[in-house]
C-alpha positions as CSV (number, residue, x, y, z in Angstrom):
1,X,56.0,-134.3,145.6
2,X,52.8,-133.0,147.0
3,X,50.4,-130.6,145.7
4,X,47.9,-129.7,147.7
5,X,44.7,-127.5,145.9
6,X,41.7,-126.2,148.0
7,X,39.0,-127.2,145.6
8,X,36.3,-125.6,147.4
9,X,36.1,-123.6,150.7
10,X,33.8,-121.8,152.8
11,X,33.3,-120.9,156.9
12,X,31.7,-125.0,157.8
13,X,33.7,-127.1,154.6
14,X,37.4,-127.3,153.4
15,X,38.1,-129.8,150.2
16,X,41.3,-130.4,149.2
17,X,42.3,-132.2,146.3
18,X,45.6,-133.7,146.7
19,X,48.1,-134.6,143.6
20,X,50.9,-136.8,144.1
21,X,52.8,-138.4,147.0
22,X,52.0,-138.2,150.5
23,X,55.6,-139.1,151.9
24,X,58.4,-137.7,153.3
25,X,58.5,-133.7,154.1
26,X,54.7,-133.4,152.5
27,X,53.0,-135.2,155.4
28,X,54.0,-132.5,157.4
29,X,52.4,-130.2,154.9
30,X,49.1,-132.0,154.3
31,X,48.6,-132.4,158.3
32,X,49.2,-128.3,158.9
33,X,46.7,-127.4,156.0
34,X,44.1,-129.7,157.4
35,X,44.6,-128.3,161.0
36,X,43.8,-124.8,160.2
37,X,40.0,-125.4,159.2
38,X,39.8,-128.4,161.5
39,X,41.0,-126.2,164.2
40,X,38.4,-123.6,163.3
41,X,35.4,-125.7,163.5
42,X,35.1,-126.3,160.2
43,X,35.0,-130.1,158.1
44,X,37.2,-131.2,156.1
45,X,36.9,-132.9,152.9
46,X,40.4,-134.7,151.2
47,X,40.2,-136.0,147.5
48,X,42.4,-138.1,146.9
49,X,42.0,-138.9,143.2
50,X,45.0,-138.3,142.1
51,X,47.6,-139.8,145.1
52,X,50.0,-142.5,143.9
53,X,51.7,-143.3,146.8
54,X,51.5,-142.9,150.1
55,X,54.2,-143.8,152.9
56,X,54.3,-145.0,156.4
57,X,54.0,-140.9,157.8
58,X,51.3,-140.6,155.5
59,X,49.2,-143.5,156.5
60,X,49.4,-142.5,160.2
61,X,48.5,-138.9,159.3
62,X,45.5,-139.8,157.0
63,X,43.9,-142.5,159.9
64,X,44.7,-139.5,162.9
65,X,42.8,-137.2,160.2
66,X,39.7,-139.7,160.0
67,X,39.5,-139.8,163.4
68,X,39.3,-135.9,163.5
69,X,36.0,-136.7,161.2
70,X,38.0,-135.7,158.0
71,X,36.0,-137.5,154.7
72,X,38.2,-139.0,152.0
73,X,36.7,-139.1,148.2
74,X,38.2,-141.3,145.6
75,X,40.7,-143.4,147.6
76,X,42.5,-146.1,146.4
77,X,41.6,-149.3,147.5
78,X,45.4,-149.8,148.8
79,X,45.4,-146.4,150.7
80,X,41.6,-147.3,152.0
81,X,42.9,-150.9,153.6
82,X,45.4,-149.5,155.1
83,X,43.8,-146.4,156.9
84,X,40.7,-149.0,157.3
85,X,38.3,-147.6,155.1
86,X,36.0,-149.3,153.2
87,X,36.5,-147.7,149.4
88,X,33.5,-146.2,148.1
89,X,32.1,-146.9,144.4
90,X,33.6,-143.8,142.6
91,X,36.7,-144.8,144.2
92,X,40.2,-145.3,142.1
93,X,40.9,-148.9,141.5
């Protein structure tokens, strides 16, 4: 299970905070919230704090969303090496 909160929003910034499991039927999901504001122009901010998990679907969505310029807070160290990100200090870990 996914839950997806927008944690803060205006016309130029989207940030989600996601809680859970990016996997199976959720990736889908994640990947059409992110679209709408990316789509508009606007960035787009993901925390994800409080993922768990994430599965092969999610991995491929979460690198095709950094290369659409989306910023990830708080990543794990396992989700960051595998989307090839280098984990920042406030990250989980």
């Amino acid at each position: 299970m996914l839950r997806i909160f927008i944690a803060d929003a205006s016309r130029d910034l989207v940030v989600l905070r996601l809680d859970g499991r990016i996997g199976g039927r959720w990736v889908e999901l994640l990947r059409k919230t992110c679209e709408v504001p990316l789509n508009a122009g606007a960035r787009v901010t993901v925390d994800l704090m409080n993922v768990s998990f994430s599965d092969r679907d999610g991995i491929t969505l979460l690198r095709q969303l950094k290369e659409r310029q989306v910023e990830f807070l708080n990543i794990s160290p396992f989700i960051a090496c595998e989307i090839e990100i280098p984990p920042s200090s406030g990250s989980k870990g």
